[in-house]
N, C-alpha and C positions, 0 to 999 in steps of 0.2 A: 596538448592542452593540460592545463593542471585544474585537478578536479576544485570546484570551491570549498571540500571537505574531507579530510583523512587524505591519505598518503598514499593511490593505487598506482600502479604501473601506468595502466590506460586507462585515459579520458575522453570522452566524443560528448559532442551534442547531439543530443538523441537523435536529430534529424540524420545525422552522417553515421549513424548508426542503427538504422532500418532493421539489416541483415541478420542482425547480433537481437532481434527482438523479436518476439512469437507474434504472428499477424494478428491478434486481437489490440496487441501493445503497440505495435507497429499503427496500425492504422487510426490507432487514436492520437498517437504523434503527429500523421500526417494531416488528421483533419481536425487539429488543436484549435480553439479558439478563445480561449482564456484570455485575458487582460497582461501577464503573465510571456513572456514571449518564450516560444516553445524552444530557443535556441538556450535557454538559460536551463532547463531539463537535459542533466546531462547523463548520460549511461557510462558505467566503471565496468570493467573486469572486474571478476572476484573468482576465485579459485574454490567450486566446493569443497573440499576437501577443511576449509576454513571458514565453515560455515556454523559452526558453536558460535554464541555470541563471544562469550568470553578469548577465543581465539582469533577470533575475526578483530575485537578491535584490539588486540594484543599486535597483530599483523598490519591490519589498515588505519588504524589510528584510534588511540584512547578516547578522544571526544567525540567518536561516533556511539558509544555506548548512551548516551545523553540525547545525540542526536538521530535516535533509528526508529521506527516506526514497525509494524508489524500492520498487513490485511488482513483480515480473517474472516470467513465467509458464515452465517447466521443463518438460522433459521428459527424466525418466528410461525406456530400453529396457533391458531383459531378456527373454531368450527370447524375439521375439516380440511381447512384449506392452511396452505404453507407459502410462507412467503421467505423469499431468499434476500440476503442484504450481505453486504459489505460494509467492515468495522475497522477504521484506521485508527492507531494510540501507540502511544509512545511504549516504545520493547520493554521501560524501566518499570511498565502499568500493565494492569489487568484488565480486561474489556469487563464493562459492567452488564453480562449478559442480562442476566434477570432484574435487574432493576432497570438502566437508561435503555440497554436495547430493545428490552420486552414492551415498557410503555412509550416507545419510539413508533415501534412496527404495529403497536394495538394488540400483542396476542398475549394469550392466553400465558402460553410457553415457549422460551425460545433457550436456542441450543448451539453448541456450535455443530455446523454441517458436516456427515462424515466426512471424511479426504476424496471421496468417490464422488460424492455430490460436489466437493467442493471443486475439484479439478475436474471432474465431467462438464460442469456450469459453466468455467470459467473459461477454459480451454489452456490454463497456466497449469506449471508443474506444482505439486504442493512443497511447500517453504519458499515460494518464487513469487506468491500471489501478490499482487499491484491492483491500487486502485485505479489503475489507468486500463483503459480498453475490457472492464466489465459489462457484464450483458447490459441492453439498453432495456431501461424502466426499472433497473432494481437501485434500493434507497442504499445510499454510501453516507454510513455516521463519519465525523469524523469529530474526535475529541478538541478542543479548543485549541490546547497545546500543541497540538500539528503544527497550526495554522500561525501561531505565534513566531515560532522560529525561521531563520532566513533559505535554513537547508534541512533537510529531511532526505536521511539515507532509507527508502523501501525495495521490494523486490522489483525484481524486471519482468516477472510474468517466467523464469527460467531460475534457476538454483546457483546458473553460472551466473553476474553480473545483475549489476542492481542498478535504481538509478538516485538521483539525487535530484531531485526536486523543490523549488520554493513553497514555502510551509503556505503561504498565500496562495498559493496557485489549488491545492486541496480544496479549498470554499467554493472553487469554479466548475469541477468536475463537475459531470453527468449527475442528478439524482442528490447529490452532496449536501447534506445537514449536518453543523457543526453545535455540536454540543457540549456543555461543560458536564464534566465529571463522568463523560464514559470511558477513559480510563483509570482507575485507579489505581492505591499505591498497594 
């Protein structure tokens, strides 16, 4: 199969590609229910080793640079108490911690989550994080501009391979608020 975006060796539709994906990832493939058909969610090989962005689309294709996404896992405090979320935006932007995602979650302060918190939460490798197969109840922002585009390169939940996803399909997910200007430039 040829992937819909950049130039990889290997392509699969996420479905026939279960084994290649960490059971959080896995199991939200299988139990997809988006509008979105989960056969259009396809999983790439990537080689970490080519995992700089700059060398990555030097390798897999220049207009993935345009088209990549970044997870990143938040923590908003209030009173005490701490709330965990997921923040999808474009690799070219900056997540808007303290502004969109702090009056998003209602806190006080928010921050990005160590690597420890983030990859303990999630069950993903960190630089692998996906919005797909996140803990259930927690808020997944995701900036406009996702959701705009046809294809969106994000991680697989692993460092090795990633997937590519319809920017449509992000509005669907678990928990998923699509907001303008949490990434910016």
């Amino acid at each position: 199969m040829d992937a819909p975006l950049g130039h990889f060796d290997h392509a699969a539709p996420a479905p026939a590609a279960l084994d290649d994906l960490i059971r959080p990832v896995a199991d939200a493939v299988r139990h997809w229910s988006g509008s979105v058909p989960v056969e259009q969610i396809v999983y790439v090989e990537t080689d970490p080793r080519w995992a700089d962005t700059a060398v990555f689309v030097e390798h897999y294709g220049r207009e993935l640079l345009e088209r990549s996404a970044n997870c990143v896992v938040v923590a908003g405090k209030r009173g005490g108490e701490t709330t965990l979320a997921a923040c999808v935006a474009l690799s070219t932007t900056r997540v808007d911690v303290n502004g969109v995602v702090r009056r998003q979650l209602g806190a006080r302060k928010a921050s990005f989550a160590s690597m420890d918190i983030a990859t303990g939460e999630t069950g993903m490798e960190y630089g692998g994080i996906t919005p797909l197969g996140l803990p259930a109840g927690w808020p997944l922002l995701v900036d406009s501009a996702v959701v705009d585009l046809p294809y969106v390169l994000v991680g697989s939940g692993r460092r090795q391979g990633k997937l590519l996803v319809p920017g449509k399909a992000f509005a669907e997910l678990p928990g998923a608020v699509v907001l303008e200007g949490l990434g910016v430039a």
